[in-house]
C-alpha positions in Angstrom: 52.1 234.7 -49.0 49.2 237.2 -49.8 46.5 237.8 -52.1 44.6 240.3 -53.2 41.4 240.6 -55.8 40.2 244.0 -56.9 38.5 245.8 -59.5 39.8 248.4 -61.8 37.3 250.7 -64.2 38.2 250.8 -67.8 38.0 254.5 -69.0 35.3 254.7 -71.2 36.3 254.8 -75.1 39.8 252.5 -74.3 38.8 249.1 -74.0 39.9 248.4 -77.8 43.9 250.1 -76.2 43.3 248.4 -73.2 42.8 245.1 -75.6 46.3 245.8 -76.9 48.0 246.6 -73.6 47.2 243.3 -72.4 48.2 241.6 -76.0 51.6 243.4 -75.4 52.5 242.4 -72.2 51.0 238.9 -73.3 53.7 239.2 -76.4 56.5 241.6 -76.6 56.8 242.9 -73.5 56.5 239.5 -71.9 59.8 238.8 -70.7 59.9 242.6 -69.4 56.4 242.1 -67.1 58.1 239.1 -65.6 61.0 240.8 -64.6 58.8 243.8 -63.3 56.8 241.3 -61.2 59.8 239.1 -59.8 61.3 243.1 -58.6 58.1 243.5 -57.1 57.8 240.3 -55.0 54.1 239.2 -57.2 54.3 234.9 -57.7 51.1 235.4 -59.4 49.0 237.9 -61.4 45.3 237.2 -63.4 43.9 239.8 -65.4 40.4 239.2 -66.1 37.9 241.7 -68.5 34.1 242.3 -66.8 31.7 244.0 -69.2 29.0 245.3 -67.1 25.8 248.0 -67.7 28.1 249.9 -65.8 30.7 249.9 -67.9 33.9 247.5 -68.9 36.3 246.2 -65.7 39.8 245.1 -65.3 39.1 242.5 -62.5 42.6 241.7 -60.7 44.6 239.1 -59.1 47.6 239.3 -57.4 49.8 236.9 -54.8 52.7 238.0 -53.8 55.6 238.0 -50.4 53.8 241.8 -49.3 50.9 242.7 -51.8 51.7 246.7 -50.1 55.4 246.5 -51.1 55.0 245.7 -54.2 52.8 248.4 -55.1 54.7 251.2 -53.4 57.6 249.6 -55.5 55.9 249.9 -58.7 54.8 253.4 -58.1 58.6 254.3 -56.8 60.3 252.0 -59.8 62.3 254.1 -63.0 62.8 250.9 -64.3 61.8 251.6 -68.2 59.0 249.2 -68.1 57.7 250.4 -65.0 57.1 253.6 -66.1 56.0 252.4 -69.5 53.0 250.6 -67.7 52.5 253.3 -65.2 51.8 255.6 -67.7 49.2 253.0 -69.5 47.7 252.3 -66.4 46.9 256.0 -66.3 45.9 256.2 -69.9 43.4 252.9 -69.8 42.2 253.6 -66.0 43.0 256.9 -64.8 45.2 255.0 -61.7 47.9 257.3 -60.6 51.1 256.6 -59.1 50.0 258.0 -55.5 46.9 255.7 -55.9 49.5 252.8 -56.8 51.2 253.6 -53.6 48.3 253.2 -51.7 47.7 250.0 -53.1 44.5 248.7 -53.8 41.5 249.6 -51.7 40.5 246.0 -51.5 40.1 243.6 -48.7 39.9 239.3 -48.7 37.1 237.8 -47.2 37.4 234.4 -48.5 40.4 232.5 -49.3 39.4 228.3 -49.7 42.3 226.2 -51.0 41.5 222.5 -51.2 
């Protein structure tokens, strides 16, 4: 199992739509993100909002079988939902699908478990 923490900016002028892209996936769209991350191997995701001087943060959690894999899946995936939150993802953060593919430039350097 893997883990990953990263930060993503929040373009400036969209945290109220960011706000509601959360509440959607939190509501109607629930069932659909669940499906999206069991396709994608993730056992775990936490979205967190940092509000900085330096503007407002997406800060990131995810666990999963192959953290890589399941990012070059989600920028591959046609699955309706997939694309749905691609293209928000690009809207709220300016993340692109070749970025996705990359996965997150983000690297653990501390992982206690009690």
């Amino acid at each position: 199992m893997e883990c990953i923490t990263w930060f993503v900016p929040i373009l400036s002028g969209k945290l109220e739509a960011w706000r509601a892209f959360v509440e959607e996936i939190n509501g109607p769209r629930k069932d659909d993100f669940a499906q999206s991350r069991q396709r994608l191997g993730a056992s775990r995701e936490v979205i967190g909002l940092v509000q900085s001087p330096e503007g407002d943060f997406a800060a990131l959690f995810h666990e999963g079988d192959s953290i890589s894999a399941g990012f070059s899946k989600l920028a591959a995936s046609e699955e309706p939902f997939d694309v749905w939150f691609k293209d928000k993802i690009l809207e709220l953060h300016g993340v692109t699908k070749e970025m996705l593919a990359q996965g997150p430039s983000s690297q653990v350097v501390l992982d206690y478990r009690a």
